[in-house]
C-alpha positions in Angstrom: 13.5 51.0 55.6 13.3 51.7 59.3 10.9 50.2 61.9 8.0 52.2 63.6 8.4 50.5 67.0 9.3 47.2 68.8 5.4 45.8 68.8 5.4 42.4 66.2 1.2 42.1 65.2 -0.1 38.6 64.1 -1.6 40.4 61.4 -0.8 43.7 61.1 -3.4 45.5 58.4 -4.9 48.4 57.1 -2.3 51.6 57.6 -4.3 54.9 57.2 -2.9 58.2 57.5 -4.2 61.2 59.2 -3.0 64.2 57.6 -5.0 66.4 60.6 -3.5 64.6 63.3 0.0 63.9 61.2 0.0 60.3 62.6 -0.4 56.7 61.4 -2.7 54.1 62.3 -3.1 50.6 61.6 -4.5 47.3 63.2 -3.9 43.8 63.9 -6.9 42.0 62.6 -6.7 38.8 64.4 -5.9 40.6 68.0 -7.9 43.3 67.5 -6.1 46.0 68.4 -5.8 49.9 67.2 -2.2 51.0 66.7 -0.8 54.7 66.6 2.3 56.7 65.8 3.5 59.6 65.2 7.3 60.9 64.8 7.0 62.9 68.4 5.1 60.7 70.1 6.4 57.3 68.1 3.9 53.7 68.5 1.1 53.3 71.2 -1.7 51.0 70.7 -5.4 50.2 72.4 -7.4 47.4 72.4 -10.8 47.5 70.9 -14.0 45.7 71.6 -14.6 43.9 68.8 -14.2 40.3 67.3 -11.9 39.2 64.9 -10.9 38.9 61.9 -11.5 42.5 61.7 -11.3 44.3 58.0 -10.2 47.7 57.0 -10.0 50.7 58.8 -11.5 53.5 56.5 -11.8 57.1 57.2 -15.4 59.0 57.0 -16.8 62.1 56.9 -17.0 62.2 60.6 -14.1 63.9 62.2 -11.5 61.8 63.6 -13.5 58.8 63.2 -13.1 55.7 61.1 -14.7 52.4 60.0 -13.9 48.8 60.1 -15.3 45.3 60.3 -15.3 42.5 62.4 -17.6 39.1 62.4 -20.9 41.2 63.9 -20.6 44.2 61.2 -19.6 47.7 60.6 -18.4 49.4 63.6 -17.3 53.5 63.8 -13.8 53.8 65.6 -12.8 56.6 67.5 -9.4 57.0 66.5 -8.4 59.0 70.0 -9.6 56.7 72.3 -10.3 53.5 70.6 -14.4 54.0 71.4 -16.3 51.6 69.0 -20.0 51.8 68.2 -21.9 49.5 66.1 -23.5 50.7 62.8 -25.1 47.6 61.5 -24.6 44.0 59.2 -24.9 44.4 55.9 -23.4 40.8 55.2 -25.3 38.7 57.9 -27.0 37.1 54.9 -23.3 36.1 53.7 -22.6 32.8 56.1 -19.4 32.0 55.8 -17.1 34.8 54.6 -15.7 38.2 56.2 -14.6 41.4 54.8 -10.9 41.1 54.3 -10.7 44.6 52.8 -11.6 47.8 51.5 -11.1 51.3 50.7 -12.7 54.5 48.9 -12.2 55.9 45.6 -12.4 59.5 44.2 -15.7 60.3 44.9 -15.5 58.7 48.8 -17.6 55.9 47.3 -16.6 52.7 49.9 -15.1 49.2 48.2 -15.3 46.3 49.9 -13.9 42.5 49.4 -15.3 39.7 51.5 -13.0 36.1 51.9 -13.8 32.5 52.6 -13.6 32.2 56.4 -11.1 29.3 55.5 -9.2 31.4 52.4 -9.7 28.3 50.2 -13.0 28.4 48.2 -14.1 31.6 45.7 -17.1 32.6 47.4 -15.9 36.0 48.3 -17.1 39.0 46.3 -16.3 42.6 45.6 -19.0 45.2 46.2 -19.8 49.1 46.2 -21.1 51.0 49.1 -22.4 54.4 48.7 -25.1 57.0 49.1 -27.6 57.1 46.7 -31.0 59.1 47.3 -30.4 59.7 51.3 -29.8 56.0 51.9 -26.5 53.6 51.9 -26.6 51.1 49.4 -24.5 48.0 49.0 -24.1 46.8 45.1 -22.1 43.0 44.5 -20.4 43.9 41.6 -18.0 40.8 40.9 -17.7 37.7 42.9 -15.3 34.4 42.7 -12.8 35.4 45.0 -11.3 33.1 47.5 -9.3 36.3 49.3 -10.0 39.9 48.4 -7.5 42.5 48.8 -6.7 45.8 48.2 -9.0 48.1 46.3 -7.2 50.9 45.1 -8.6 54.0 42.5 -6.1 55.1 40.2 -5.7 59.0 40.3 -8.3 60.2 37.9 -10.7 57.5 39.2 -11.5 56.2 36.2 -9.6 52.9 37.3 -10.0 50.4 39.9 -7.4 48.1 41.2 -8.2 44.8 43.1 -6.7 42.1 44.2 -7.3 38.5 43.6 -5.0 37.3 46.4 -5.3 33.4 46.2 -5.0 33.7 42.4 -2.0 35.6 42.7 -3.0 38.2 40.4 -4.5 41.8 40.7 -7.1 43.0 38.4 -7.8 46.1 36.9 -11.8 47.7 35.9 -12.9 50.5 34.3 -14.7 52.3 36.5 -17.1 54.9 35.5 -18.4 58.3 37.2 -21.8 56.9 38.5 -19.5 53.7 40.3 -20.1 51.1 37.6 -17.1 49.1 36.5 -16.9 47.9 33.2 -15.0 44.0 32.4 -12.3 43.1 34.5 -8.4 42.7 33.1 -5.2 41.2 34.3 -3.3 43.8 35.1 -0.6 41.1 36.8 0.3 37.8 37.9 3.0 35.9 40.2 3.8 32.8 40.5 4.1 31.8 44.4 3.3 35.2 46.2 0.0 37.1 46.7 -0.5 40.7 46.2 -2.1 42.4 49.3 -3.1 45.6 50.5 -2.4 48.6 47.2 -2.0 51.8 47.2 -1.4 54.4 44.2 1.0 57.3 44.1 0.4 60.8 42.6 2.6 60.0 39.2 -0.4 57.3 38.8 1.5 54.1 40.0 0.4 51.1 41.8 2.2 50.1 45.1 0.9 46.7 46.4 2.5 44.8 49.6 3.3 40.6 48.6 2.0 38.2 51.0 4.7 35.4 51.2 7.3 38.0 48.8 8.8 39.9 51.6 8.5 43.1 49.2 6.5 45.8 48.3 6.4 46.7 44.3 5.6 49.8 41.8 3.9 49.2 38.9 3.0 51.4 35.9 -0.5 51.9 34.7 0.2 49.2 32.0 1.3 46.5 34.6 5.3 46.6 34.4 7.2 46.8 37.5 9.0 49.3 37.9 10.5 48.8 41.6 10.9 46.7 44.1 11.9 47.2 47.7 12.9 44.4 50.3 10.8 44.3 53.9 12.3 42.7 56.8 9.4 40.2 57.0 7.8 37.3 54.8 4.0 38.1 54.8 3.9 42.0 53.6 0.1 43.0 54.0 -0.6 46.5 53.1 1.2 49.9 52.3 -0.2 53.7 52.4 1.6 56.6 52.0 1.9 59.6 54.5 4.2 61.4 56.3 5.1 65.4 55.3 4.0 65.7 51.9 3.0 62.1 51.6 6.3 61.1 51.0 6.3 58.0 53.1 5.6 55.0 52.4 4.0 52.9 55.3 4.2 49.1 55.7 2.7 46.8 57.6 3.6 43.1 58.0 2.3 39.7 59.8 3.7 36.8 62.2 0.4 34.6 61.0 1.2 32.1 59.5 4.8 31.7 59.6 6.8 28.4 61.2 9.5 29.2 63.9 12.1 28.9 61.5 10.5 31.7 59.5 10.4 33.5 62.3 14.3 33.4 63.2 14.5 34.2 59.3 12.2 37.2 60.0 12.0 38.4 63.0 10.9 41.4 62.2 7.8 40.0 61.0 4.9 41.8 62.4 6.2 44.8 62.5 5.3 48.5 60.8 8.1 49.9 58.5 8.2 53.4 56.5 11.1 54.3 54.1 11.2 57.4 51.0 10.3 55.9 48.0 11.2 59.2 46.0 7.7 59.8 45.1 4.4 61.4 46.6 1.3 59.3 47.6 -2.4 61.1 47.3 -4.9 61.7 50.1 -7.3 59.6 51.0 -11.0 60.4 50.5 -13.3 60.1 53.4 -16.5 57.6 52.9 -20.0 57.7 54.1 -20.4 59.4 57.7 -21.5 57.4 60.8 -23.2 59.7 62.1 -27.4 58.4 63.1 -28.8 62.0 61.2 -28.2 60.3 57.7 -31.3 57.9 57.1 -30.7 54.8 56.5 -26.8 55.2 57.5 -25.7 52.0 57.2 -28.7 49.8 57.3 -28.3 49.2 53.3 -30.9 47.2 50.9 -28.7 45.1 48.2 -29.8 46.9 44.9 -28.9 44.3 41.7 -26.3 46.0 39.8 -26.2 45.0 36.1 -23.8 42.3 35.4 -22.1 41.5 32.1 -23.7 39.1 29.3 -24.1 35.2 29.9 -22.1 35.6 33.2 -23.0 33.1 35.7 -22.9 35.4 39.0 -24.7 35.3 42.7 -27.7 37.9 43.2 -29.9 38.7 46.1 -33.4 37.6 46.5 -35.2 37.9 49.5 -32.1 37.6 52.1 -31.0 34.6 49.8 -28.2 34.4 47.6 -29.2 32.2 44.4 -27.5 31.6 41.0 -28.7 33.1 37.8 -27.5 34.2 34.5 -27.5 37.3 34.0 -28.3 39.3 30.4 -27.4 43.2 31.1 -24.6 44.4 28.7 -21.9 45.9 31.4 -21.6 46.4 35.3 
């Protein structure tokens, strides 16, 4: 596993790779700051104009442009200069919590997980964004999470992965070809380490990053490990795969939250890291476009999506958020 370059990040986050431009990018969420490399050129970095925490960095439709969040909303990112321009606040009705992460599936269709501001109550949720009729809509599909991390569509798309990161499990849903997910499974636990940021590989196995594990781990569909690589740094945030043939793996790492005697431990913490696993990753698939010609680009209504029988679960009514239960037979 070799390092990237010699810049440390607070909270490194969200790797994406751009197979057009063959070069990595990343950001550190609580300095925000968009980082670059590629193997001629190696690591440079820019700051952007936007206030943290910010939240993933997702590609779109638009040419060289990508999406992420911060505490005032969904911002485009121009990925040469660092240029940000706001797109609007779909969760300025959600006090308290910030999108912590997100990424698309098969179809480009965008997931998002919100987490407490203080990353100790479950009042975060997971929710779909997509384009349905000419218009971006924004569904709350499951909900209870203190710290949501790493959506991740298995291959076929007909599986998502997310993870419950204070519960120190990641979950597994059906998910079906109009977006609907079907009753959530454990698909793993641990016991004193958090799964983060996931990624799958084209043999159809999760890759997730450990928060407090110092590793990144393989797992097959039915939840066994299969690997498990060391990182030279305690809080492992995210992986994604890239390089020639998506044969890289790419990891990203944090200083947050670490005393100074975990630092001289690790102090390669904050740091990006990419090593040859021995297996391909896939491509990711660009989400909704940014750009003002799509109506309601965006500037999404909550639509209700069904939730499962006799489940307790928070709903949208008139810019509120109020508890019901709800009677529909499957999400």
């Amino acid at each position: 596993m070799r390092s990237l370059g010699e810049s440390r990040a607070l909270l490194g986050e969200s790797p994406l790779w751009s197979e057009d431009r063959q070069t990595l990018y990343w950001l550190d969420l609580r300095r925000p700051t968009l980082h670059s490399w590629t193997e001629d050129r190696g690591e440079a970095s820019v700051p952007l104009e936007l206030q943290g925490p910010l939240g993933p960095l997702v590609p779109t439709r638009d040419p060289g442009v990508a999406v992420t969040t911060d505490v005032t909303g969904l911002h485009a990112v121009d990925l040469a200069t660092g240029a940000t321009r706001r797109l609007g606040d779909p969760f300025a009705e959600t006090p308290g919590v910030h999108v912590n992460d997100g990424k698309t599936d098969r179809t480009g269709r965008l997931w998002l997980g919100t987490a407490d501001d203080d990353e100790s109550e479950p009042i975060g949720s997971l929710y779909r964004v997509s384009v349905e009729d000419g218009r971006i809509s924004v569904h709350e599909v499951d909900s209870g999470f203190a710290v949501s991390n790493g959506p991740s569509a298995s291959p076929d798309g007909r599986t998502l992965y997310f993870d419950d990161s204070d519960g120190e499990r990641i979950l597994s849903y059906p998910l079906g070809e109009d977006g609907r997910l079907g009753d959530s499974a454990v698909f793993a636990t641990f016991d004193g380490e958090s799964p983060d940021g996931c990624t799958v590989d084209a043999e159809g196995a999760l890759w997730a990053a450990f928060w407090g594990g110092g590793r990144v781990a393989r797992f097959a569909p039915d939840g066994t490990q299969l690997a498990e690589y060391a990182v030279p740094a305690l809080h492992v945030s995210s992986v994604t795969f890239g390089g020639p043939g998506l044969r890289t793996l790419f990891v990203t790492t944090a200083r947050k939250g670490l005393t100074d005697e975990q630092l001289a431990e690790y102090p390669g913490s904050g740091g990006t890291y990419a090593f040859e696993p021995g297996v391909a990753g896939l491509p990711e698939t660009p989400g909704p476009p940014t750009s003002p010609d799509l109506p309601g680009t965006f500037r999404p209504r909550w639509c209700a999506a069904p939730y499962l029988s006799g489940r307790n679960v928070l709903v949208r009514v008139r810019g509120a958020r109020r508890r019901r239960a709800a009677r529909a037979p499957a999400r």
